[in-house]
Each structure stands twice: as structure tokens, then as C-alpha cells.
SEBA-734792 format. One record per residue (C-alpha): x, y, z; residue in three letters. Coordinates in steps of 0.2 Angstrom, whole numbers, plus 5000, padded with zeros to 4 digits. Layout:
REM residues N
XYZALA...
//
This chain:
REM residues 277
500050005000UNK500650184996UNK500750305008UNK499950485008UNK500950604998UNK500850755008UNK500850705026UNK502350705033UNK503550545036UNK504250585053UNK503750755062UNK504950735076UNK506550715063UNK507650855063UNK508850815049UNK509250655037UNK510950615029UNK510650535012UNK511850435001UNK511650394982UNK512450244976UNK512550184957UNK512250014950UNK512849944931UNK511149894922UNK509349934924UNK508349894940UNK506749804939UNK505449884950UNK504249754948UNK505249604951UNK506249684964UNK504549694976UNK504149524969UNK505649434974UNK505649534991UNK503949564999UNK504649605015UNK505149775015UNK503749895017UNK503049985002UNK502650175002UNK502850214982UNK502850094968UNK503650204953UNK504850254957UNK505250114970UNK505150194989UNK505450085003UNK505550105022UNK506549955029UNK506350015046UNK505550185056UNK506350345051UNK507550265036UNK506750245018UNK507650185002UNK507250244984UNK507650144968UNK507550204951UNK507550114935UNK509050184931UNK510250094942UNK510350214956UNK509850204974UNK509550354986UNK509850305005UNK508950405020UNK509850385036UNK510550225030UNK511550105043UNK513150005036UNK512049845038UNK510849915027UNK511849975014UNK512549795012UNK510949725013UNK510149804998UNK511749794988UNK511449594990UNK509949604988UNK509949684969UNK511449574967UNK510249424968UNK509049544954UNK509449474935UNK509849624926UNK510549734940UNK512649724941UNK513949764951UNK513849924962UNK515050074953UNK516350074968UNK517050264962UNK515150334962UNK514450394978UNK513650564982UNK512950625000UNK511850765006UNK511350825021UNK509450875021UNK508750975037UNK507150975041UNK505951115048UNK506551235039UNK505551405037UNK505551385017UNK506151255005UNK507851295001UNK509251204991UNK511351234994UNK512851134987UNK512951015001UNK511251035011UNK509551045007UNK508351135019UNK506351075018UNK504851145029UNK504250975031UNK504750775024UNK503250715014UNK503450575004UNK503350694986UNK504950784994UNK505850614997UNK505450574980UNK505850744972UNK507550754981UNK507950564979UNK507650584959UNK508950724961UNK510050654966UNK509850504958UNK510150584941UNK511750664946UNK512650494950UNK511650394938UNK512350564926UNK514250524934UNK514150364928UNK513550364911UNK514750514911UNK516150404916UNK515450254903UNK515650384888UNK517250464893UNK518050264890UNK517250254874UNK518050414868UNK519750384876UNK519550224863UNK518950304847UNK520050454848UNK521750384845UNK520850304831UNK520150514823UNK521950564829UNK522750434818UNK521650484804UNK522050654803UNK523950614803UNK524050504793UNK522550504782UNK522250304784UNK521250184795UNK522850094805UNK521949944815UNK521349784807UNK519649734800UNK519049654817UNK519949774830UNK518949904819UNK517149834821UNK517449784839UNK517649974842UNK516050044833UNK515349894842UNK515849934858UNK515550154854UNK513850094847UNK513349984864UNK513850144875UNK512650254866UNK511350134865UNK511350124880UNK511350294887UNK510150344876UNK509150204885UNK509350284900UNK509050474897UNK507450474892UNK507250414912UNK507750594915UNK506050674914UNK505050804926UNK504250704941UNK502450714939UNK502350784956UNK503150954951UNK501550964937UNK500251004954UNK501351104963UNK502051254962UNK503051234977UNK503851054973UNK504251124955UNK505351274961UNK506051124972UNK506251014958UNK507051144947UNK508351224962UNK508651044964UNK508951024944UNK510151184945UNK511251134960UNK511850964952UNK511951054934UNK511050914927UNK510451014911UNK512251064906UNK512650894910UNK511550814900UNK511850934886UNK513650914887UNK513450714887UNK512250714871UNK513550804860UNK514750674868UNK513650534860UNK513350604843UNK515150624842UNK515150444845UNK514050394832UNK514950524819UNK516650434823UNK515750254822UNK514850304805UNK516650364798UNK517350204804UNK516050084797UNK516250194779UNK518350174778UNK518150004783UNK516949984767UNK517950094755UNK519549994763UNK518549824757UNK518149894739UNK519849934736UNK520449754742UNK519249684731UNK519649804716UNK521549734720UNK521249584720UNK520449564703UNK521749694696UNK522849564701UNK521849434695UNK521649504677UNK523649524677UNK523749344681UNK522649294666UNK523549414654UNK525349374659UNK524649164658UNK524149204641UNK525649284638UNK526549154643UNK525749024632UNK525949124617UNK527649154620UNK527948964625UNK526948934607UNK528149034596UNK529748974603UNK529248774604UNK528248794588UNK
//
């Protein structure tokens, strides 16, 4: 059962610390309250758990996961079990982000390191959780393409000094392969990063949403990864096309070489007709 939106989770809290973990693959929501029923439910989509009084978990599809007031036991506990989810992969070990949110504050108000909320409803968990979820799930996709790039650009760099393609037939594709699988699957992923449907009621939760957006710069971030990827796919377009035009000239070789064969085989049985003859 869900809870109410707008009534707040624990009057007598004062503060929460939150930490935002990252995990490879996608998370399934659905499967994941499936294959543990025992954790209470407050929020289906996105996932919002409370394991215990005063501490609640949120899960995105995405692959990250938003801890409030989390203990170490519990930190290990959900990594195992997601672990044990078919899909979900290892936890990014050099991803992690913290904030400090206080509570009772006179206004909503968002710093760099500190949130500061009139009141925890379950909307507010779920606005600043998606947050902060972006910007690791963000730092890891980041992370993901800046690999991809620091592969394909030796490659562009190669090009333009030299004017050829210097990496063999398979080494080629298995880099626009693995350029291709990056975007795919980042591109997978952002469409994730929409506005929380709870910001299009309230005017109050979407100035929240939107200092939120602002602090973690997730706009210029996002923009910034977008032209990262169509990079990509340019270089794995140019790619594909030298390793075609690389193949037509193989082929045009070889039946250059061919044609010479055949002439200089009929002009060694003429010549071996005239002098034998």
C-alpha cells in the first residue's frame, strides 16, 4: 500500500543524511517487490521503501539508489539484495554522492551540500531522491562515455595524421561495436530523466524540483553528454564507411591482380607457342 503523499513521514525528525549509490544495468521495480515482499512499500514507481522507522530507500529504474539515514547493515543488505536481481550488476565502487537534508526549515531551500525542507512528505523524498539519483546515475554514464571516447580518439587522431584507417578489419568493428553499445545504452537511459509528475500540481515541489535540477547542473550535463554521443555515432559512422571503402579497394586489388594473372598466363602460352612451335 502507498502512503499519503503530503503528510509528513516523521514529524519529530530533525535532519536525514542521504547517500546515492549507482548500480551497472537497469533495475526492475516490479520484480524487485516480487522477489522481496518483505520490505514495506510506500511508492511503487519509482520504488520507495522503508525498511525500518525513520529510514526509507528509493530505487530508480535507472540503476541508482537513494539511502535515507541508512545504517552499514543496510547498505549491504540491499546491495545483495539487487545482486540476487537478473539484470542489475555490480555496484560502481567510484560513484557515491551524500547530502545532508534538514528538516523544519522556514522555506524549501536547496545549497551545494544541504537541502533545507519545511516538512518530509513522501513527494519531497521522491523529488529530492530523483535528484540526486540523476546526478550519480549522470556520473556514471558520464564516466561510461568518457571510456568510449578515450578508445575511438586515438583512432580520429590517427586519421587525421596520417590519412588511413591503422587497426585491422575485426579490431575496427569491435570498436564501433563497443562505441555503438555505449550509446545505445545511454540513450536508454535518458529518456528516464524526465520531470516528476509531482512537480506538474505543485507549484511549490516544482521550484523544488527545478533548484534541485540547477544545484547538480544536470541540464548542462545532460547537454554536454548528448554531444558526447553524437560524436560517437559520427566517429562509428566514419569508421564503418573506411572499413567499406578499405573492402572495395581489396576487392578492386584483387581482381586487378587477377586479370594480370590471366593476361601474363596468356602471355606465357603464346610465348611458349612461338618458341616450341
Amino acid at each position: 500500500m502507498t502512503a499519503p503523499s503530503s503528510i509528513p513521514l516523521d514529524p519529530a525528525a530533525s535532519h536525514c543524511t542521504l547517500v546515492a549509490d549507482c548500480f551497472e544495468g537497469q533495475i526492475d521495480l516490479r520484480a524487485f517487490r516480487a522477489r522481496y515482499p518483505h520490505h514495506r512499500v510506500l511508492c511503487a514507481n519509482p520504488l520507495v521503501l522503508e525498511p525500518e522507522a525513520g529510514r526509507w530507500i528509493f530505487l530508480e529504474k535507472f540503476g541508482a539508489v537513494v539511502f535515507w539515514n541508512p545504517t552499514e547493515a543496510l547498505l549491504d543488505e540491499l546491495q545483495a539484495d539487487l545482486q540476487g536481481l537478473e539484470g542489475v550488476g555490480r555496484r560502481v565502487d567510484r560513484i557515491r554522492d551524500e547530502l545532508r537534508v534538514v528538516l523544519g526549515a522556514p522555506a524549501d531551500h536547496v545549497g551545494f551540500n544541504e537541502v533545507q525542507l519545511r516538512e518530509l512528505t513522501l513527494d519531497r523524498l521522491k523529488i529530492v531522491s530523483l535528484a540526486l539519483a540523476q546526478s550519480v546515475a549522470l556520473e556514471y554514464f558520464e564516466g561510461t562515455v568518457r571510456e568510449a571516447l578515450a578508445r575511438v580518439q586515438p583512432v580520429v587522431h590517427a586519421l587525421r595524421a596520417r590519412g588511413r584507417l591503422e587497426l585491422r578489419h575485426r579490431e575496427a568493428l569491435k570498436l564501433v561495436g563497443f562505441a555503438m553499445e555505449v550509446r545505445a545504452a545511454v540513450l536508454e537511459n535518458l529518456t528516464l530523466f524526465d520531470d516528476p509528475p509531482e512537480t506538474w500540481e505543485s507549484e511549490a515541489l516544482a521550484r523544488l524540483d527545478g533548484a534541485l535540477y540547477d544545484t547538480f547542473d544536470l541540464e548542462e550535463r545532460l547537454a554536454a553528454l548528448q554531444q558526447k554521443i553524437d560524436y560517437l555515432a559520427d566517429a562509428g559512422a566514419r569508421v564503418l564507411d573506411l572499413l567499406a571503402t578499405r573492402k572495395d579497394q581489396r576487392l578492386e586489388w584483387i581482381i586487378i591482380i587477377l586479370i594480370l594473372v590471366e593476361v601474363l598466363h596468356m602471355a606465357w602460352t603464346e610465348l611458349g607457342s612461338r618458341l616450341f612451335s
